[in-house]
C-alpha positions, 0 to 999 in steps of 0.5 A: 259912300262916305255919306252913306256911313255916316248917314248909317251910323247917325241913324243908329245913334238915334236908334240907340237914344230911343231904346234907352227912352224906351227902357226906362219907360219913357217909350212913346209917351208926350216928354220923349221927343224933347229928350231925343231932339235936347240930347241930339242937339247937344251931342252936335253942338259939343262935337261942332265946337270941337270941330270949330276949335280944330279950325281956328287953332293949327295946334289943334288940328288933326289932333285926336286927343282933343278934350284932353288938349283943351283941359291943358290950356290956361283959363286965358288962353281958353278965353282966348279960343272961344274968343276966335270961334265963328259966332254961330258956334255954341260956347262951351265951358270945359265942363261942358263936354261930354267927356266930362259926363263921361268921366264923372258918370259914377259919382253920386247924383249923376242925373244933376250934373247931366241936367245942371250941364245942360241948363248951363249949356242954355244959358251961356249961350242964351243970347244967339241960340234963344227963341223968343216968345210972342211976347219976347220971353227967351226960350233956351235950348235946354232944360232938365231932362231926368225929371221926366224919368218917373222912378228917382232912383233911376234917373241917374242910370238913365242918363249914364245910359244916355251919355254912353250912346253919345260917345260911342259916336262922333259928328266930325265926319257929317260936318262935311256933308251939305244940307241933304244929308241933314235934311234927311237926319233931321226928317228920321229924327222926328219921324215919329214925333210927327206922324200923328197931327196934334192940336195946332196941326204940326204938318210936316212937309216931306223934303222931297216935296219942299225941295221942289216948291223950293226950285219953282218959287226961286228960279233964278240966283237972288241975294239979300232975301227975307223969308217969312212963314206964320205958320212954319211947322219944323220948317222944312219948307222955309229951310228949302228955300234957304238953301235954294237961295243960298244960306249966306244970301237970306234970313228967315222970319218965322212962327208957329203956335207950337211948342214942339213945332219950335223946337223942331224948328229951331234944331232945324235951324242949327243943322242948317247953318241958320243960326243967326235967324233963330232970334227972328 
């Protein structure tokens, strides 16, 4: 039951993203997805690392005012906390969060700040949370997003209406759902974005069907496993067998020619506690 709410109200979420990209026109057309995939990872990634620091600090456990607890600690003791974080979690500055978005939402050129957080964001945590290109060129995981807003005048409302929808909803309670639950946000999430094939083909495979090649081609319990896929589209195929196998017992090589294949990808990836394959 609780899956259910929280599968209900992540979808609404998504929801709520896409009208405010149709509002300010940007409602099918080719800079969509990126916008919708860049800001739904950011929104995990912000309410991951405060769930992370809830874990590695008892002070902060159960705590509801969590960001106003943080902005308290000394620049050390911040160092100090980020310091203890699982490695595949994102760091964030304390600028970083969205409640600081929030809180500044009215000050003159909002959509600079937005963007200049995002592109802060991506390159303080370029090192685990990169792609790489074929020719080892790394890909960060955001970049401005305002400037695909045609009318200047309106980008500044556009991310206001952004960062509204981001907190009105919380991440904390899908943290303990396992890779089903994702796999099903992750295929509502890109529903759109894959239902015509591009040039270069960007099939997506159904989870329902991945999960079942998954079960033939891993019959028995394995450990230490390289999987590889040339052509892995968003990945769904190689995230069933990852998780058929064991996410802690493999690690994930992969390609596609795709740009917004990559992005699926990689979001794909983080979803699924496989963020140490995202430089493979």
């Amino acid at each position: 039951m609780i899956s259910e709410v929280v599968m209900a109200k992540t979808k609404a979420m998504i929801d709520d993203l896409k009208s405010v990209c149709a509002n300010y026109g940007l409602g099918n057309a080719s800079s969509e997805y990126k916008i919708i995939t860049e800001v739904f990872l950011y929104k995990f990634l912000n309410d991951k690392f405060l769930h992370e620091v809830r874990q590695v600090d008892e002070n902060l456990k159960g705590s509801e005012n969590i960001e106003e607890k943080l902005n308290g600690m000394s620049e050390e003791d911040y160092e100090f906390l980020l310091a203890s974080l699982p490695p595949a979690t994102a760091q964030l500055k304390k600028t970083h969060f969205i409640s600081y978005l929030f809180n500044n939402k009215n000050q003159d050129k909002f959509n600079e700040l937005f963007d200049n957080t995002l592109v802060d964001i991506a390159n303080y945590n370029i090192d685990v949370f990169s792609v790489k290109t074929g020719s080892e060129d790394k890909i960060r995981l955001f970049d401005a997003l305002s400037v695909f807003v045609t009318e200047t005048n309106k980008r500044a409302d556009f991310c206001k209406a952004i960062i509204d929808k981001l907190v009105a909803f919380s991440f904390e309670d899908a943290f303990e759902q396992k890779y089903d639950f994702f796999a099903a946000v992750f295929e509502y999430l890109i529903k759109d974005y894959n239902k015509d094939f591009g040039k270069y083909a960007e099939y997506y495979t159904p989870h329902s069907i991945a999960s079942i090649i998954a079960r033939i081609m891993v019959p028995r319990e394995v450990q230490n496993v390289n999987i590889y896929d040339p052509a892995a589209g968003s990945g769904t195929l190689v995230l069933s067998l990852a998780h058929e196998i064991g996410e802690e017992n493999c690690t994930i090589y992969t390609q596609d020619i795709s740009q917004k294949s990559n992005e699926f990808l990689r979001l794909n990836l983080i979803l699924n506690n496989l963020v140490h394959s995202l430089g493979l």
